[in-house]
C-alpha positions as CSV (number, residue, x, y, z in Angstrom):
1,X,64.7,-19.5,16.6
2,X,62.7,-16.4,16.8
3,X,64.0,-13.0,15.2
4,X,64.7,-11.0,18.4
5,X,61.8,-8.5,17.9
6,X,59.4,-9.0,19.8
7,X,56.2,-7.8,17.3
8,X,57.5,-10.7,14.8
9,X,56.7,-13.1,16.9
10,X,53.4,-14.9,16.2
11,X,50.9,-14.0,18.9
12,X,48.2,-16.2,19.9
13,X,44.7,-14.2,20.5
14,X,43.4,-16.0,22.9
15,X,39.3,-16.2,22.1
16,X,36.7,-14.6,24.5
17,X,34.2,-16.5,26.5
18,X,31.1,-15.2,28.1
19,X,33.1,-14.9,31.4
20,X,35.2,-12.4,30.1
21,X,32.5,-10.3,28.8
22,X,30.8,-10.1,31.9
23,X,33.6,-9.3,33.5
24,X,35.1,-6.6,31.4
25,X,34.2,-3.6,33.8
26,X,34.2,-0.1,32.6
27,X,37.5,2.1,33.3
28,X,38.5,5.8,33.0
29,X,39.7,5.4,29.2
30,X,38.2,2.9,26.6
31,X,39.7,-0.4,26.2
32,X,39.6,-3.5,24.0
33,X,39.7,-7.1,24.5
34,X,40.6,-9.1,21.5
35,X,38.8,-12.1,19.8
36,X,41.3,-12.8,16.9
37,X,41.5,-12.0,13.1
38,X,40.6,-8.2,13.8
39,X,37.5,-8.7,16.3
40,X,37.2,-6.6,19.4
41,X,35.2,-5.7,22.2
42,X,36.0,-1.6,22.9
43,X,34.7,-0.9,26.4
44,X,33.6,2.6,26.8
45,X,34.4,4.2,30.5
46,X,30.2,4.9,30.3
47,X,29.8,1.0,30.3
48,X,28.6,0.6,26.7
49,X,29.7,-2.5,24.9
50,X,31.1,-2.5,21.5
51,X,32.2,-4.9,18.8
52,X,34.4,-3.3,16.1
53,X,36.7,-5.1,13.2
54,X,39.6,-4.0,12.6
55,X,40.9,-4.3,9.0
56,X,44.2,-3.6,6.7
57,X,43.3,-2.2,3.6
58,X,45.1,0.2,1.0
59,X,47.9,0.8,3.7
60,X,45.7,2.1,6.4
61,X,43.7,0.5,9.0
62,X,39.8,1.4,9.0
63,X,37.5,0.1,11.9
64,X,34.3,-1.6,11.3
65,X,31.8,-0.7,13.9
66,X,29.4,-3.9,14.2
67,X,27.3,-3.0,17.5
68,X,26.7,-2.8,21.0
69,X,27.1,-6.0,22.8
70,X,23.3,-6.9,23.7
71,X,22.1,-6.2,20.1
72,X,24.9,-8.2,18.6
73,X,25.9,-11.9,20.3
74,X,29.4,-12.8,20.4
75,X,28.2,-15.9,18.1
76,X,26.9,-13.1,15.5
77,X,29.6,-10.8,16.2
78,X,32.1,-13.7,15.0
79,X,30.0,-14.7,11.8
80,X,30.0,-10.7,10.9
81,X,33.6,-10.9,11.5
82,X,33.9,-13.7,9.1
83,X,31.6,-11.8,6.3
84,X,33.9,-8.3,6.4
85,X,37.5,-10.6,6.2
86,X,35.8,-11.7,2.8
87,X,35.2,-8.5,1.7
88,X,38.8,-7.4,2.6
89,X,40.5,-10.3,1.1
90,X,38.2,-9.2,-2.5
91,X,40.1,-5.8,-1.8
92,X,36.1,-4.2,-0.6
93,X,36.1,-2.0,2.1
94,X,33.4,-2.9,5.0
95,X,32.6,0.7,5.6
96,X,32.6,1.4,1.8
97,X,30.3,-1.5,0.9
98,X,28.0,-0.5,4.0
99,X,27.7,2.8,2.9
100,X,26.5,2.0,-0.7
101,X,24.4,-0.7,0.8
102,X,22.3,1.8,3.0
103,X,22.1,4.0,-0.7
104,X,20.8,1.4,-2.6
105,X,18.3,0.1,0.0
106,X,16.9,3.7,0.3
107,X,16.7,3.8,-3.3
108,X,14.8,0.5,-3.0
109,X,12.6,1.5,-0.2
110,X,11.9,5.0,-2.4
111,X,11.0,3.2,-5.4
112,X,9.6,0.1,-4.2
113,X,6.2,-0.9,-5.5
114,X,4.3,-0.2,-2.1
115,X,6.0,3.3,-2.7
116,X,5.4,3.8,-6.2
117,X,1.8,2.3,-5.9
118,X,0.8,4.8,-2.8
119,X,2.5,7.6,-5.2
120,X,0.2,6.3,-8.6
121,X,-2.7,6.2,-6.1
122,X,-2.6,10.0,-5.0
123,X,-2.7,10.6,-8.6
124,X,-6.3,8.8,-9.2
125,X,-9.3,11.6,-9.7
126,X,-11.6,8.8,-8.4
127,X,-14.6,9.1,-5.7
128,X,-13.1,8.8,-2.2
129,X,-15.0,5.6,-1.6
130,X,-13.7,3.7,-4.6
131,X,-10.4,5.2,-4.0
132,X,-10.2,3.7,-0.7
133,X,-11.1,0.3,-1.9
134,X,-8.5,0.5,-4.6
135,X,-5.7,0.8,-2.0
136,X,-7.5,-1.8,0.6
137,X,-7.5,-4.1,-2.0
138,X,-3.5,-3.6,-3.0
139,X,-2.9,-3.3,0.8
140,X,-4.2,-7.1,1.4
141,X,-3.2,-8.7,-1.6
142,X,-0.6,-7.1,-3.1
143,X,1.9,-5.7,-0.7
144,X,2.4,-8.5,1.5
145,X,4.3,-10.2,-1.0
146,X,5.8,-7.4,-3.2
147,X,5.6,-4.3,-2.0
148,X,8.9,-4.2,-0.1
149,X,10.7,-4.8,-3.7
150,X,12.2,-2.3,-5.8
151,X,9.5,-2.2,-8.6
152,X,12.4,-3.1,-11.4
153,X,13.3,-6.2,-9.9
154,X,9.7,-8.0,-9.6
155,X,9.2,-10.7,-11.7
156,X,6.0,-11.9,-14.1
157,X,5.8,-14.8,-11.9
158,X,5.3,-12.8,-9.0
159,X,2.5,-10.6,-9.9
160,X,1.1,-13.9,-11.3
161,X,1.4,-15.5,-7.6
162,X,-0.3,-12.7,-6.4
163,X,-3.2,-13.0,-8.4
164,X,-3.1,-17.5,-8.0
165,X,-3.8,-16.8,-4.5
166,X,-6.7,-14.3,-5.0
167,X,-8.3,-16.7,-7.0
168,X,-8.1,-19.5,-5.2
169,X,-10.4,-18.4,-2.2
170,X,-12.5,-17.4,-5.4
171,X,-12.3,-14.0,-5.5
172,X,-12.1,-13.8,-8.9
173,X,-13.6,-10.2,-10.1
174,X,-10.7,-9.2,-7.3
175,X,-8.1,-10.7,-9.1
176,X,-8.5,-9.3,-12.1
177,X,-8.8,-6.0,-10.6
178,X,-6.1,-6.2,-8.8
179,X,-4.2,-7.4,-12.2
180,X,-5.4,-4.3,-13.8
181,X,-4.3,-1.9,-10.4
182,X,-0.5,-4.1,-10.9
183,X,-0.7,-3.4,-14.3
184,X,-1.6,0.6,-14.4
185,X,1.1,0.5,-11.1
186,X,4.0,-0.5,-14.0
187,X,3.1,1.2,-16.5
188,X,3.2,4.4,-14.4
189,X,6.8,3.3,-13.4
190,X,7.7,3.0,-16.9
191,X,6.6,6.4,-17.5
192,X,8.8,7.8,-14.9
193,X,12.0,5.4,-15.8
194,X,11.6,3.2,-12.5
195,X,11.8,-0.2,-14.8
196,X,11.8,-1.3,-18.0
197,X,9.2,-3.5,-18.6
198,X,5.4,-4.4,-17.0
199,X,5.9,-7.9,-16.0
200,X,2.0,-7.3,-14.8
201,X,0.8,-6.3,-18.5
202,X,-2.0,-9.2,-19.5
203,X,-1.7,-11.3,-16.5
204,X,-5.5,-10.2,-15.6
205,X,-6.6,-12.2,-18.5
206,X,-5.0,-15.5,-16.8
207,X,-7.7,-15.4,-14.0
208,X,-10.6,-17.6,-14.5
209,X,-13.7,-15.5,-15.4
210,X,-16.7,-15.8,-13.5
211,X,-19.6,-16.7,-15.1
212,X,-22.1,-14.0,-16.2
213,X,-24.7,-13.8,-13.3
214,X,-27.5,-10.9,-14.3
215,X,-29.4,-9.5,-12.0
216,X,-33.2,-10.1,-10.9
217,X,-35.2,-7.6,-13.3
218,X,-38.7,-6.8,-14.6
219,X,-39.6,-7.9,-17.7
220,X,-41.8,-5.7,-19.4
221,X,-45.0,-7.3,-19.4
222,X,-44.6,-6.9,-15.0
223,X,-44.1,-3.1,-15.3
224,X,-47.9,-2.6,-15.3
225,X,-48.5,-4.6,-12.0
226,X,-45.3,-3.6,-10.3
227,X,-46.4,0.4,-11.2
228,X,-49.8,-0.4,-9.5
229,X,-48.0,-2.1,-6.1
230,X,-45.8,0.9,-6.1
231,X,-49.1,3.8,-6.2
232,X,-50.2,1.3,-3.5
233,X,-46.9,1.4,-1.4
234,X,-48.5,1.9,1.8
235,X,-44.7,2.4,4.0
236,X,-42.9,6.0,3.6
237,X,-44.2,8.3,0.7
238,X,-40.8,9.6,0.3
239,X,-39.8,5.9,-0.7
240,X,-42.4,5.2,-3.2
241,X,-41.5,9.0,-4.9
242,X,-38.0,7.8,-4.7
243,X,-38.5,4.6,-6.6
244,X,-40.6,6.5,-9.4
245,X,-37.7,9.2,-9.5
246,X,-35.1,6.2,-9.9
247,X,-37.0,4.4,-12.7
248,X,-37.4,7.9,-14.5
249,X,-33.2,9.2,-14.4
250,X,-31.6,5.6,-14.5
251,X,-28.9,6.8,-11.5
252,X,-26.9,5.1,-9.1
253,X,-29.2,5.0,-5.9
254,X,-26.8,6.5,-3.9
255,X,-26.3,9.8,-5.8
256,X,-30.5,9.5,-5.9
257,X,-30.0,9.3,-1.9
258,X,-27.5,12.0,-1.6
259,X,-29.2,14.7,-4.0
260,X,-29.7,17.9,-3.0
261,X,-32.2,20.7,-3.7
262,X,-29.8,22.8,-5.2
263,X,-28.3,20.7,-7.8
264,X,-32.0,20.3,-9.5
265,X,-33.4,23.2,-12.2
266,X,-36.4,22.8,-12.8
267,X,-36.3,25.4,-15.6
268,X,-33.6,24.4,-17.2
269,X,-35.1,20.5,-16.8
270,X,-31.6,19.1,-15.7
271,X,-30.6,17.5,-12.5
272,X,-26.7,18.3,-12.1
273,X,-24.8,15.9,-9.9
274,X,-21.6,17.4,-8.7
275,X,-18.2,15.2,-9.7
276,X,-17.6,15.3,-5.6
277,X,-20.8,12.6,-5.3
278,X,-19.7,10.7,-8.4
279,X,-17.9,7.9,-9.0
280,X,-15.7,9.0,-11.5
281,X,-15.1,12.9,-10.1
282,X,-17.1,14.4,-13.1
283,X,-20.2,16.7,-13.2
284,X,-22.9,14.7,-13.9
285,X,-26.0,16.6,-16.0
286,X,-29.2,14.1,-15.8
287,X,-32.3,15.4,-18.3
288,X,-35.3,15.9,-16.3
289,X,-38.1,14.8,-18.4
290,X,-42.3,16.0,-17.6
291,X,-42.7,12.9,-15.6
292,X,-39.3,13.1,-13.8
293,X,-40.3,17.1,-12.7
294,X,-43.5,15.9,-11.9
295,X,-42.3,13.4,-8.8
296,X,-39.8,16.3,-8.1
297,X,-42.8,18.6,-7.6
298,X,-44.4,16.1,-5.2
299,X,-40.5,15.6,-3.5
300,X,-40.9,19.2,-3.1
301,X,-43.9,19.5,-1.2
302,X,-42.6,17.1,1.3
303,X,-38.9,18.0,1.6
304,X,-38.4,21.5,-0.1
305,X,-37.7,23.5,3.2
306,X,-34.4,21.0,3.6
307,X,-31.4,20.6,1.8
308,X,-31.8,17.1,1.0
309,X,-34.2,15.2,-1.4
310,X,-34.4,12.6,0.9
311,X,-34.0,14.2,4.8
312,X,-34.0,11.5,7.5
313,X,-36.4,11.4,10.4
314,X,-33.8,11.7,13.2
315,X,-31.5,13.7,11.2
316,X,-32.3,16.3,8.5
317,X,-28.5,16.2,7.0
318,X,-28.6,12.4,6.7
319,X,-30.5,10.7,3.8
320,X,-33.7,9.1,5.1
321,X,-33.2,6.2,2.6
């Protein structure tokens, strides 16, 4: 026989069906419908749609807010359910443990590697061209598989994975730069106390190396010959001075494309390249010797009203070659 209170009497929760949801209209004051073991629909007089869980904890009793019906299924809305009664049954509070979640995943998200590796690559005093590659190159290969990690939880193997499938397709001088960006990526984190170790550190010697391919050169006996095709060059003269002026100062052609008339002194017999046009963001001071100021002197008579060496035909600004 039942006690004669009526609240100690077991009550049976009957469960929702997808009837009941439909038909749960809105009213003047919110209202819930009950699914069992602290589930509910609250039914806000605007028409919104809500699951909560309600839970016992500590002598008080705390509502979980799960979401709006639409985002969150009945079916998911029920396995949620199922997920905060373990947590209350370990003595956790839901709204605790989602709190310190979120905290720790925007930790993560602050310090993951994509995060720390776009902060290491602001830091770089590189040319913007190389700089861009730099972060192509970790954009492709490297944060598609890692760079949603917090940088203290990636593994050796990982960064190892990374660079397996780089070298695979056979991009091997890739991979080992991309080792070496991982690598400098850590050790950056290390300095600022994001992780403890640099599970990247050596892994670049792992990839297969390439085998040495040198470039087509002239020996020295085909200097001569070459030297008299060149005098001969019948195309652009600005080409043929160009190739003299390249063989003389030993510089990357494009700074020799990009020079400019007020980075050469002929008195002083130096060319200075500014560490804007160079690779490495450094001032750049190339010797002129007699034979180098000679082919400038010729440069000149061409091109010395412009601001370029090299001036194209449609446009001055632009290099010709």
């Amino acid at each position: 026989m039942y006690l004669k209170r009526g609240w100690d009497m077991p009550k049976i929760v009957k469960k929702l069906t997808n009837a009941d949801l439909l038909a749960a209209k809105p009213r003047d004051k919110d209202y819930r419908l009950h699914d069992g073991d602290g589930l509910k629909l609250q039914i806000r007089p605007s028409g919104t749609k809500v699951w909560q869980y309600h839970y016992f904890l500590n002598g008080h009793w705390n509502i979980y807010t799960i979401g709006k019906l639409g985002d969150v299924s009945m079916v998911q809305a029920r396995a949620k359910r199922d997920e905060l009664k373990k947590l209350v049954d370990e003595g956790i509070a839901p709204n605790e443990h989602k709190k310190q979640t979120r905290i720790k995943r925007q930790y993560e998200n602050r310090n993951s590697f994509e995060a720390i590796a776009r902060e290491w690559h602001t830091k770089q005093n590189w040319a913007e061209k190389h700089k861009a590659n730099v972060l192509s190159r970790l954009e492709l290969d490297a944060f598609p598989i890692i760079g949603k990690q917090a940088i203290n939880k990636i593994s050796r193997q990982e960064v190892l994975h990374i660079l397996q499938n780089i070298e695979q397709r056979g991009a091997l001088d890739v991979a080992k730069r991309i080792g070496q960006y991982c690598a400098a990526i850590f050790d950056y984190a290390l300095l600022k106390g994001l992780c403890e170790s640099n599970p990247a550190m050596g892994l670049a010697k792992v990839v297969q190396t390439k085998g040495v391919q040198h470039r087509a050169c002239l020996k020295e006996k085909e200097l001569p010959d070459f030297l008299k095709k060149l005098e001969a060059y019948s195309g652009g003269k600005l080409v043929m001075l160009a190739m003299k002026l390249l063989m003389l100062t030993f510089v990357r052609p494009g700074e020799l494309r990009g020079a400019r008339w007020e980075e050469i002194d002929e008195k002083k017999a130096e060319w200075r390249i500014p560490a804007s046009r160079m690779k490495m963001k450094r001032d750049h001071i190339v010797p002129l010797s007699k034979q180098s100021l000679a082919v400038i002197a010729e440069i000149k008579q061409i091109s010395g009203n412009y601001e370029i060496l090299f001036p194209g035909r449609k446009n001055i600004k632009n290099p010709y070659l």
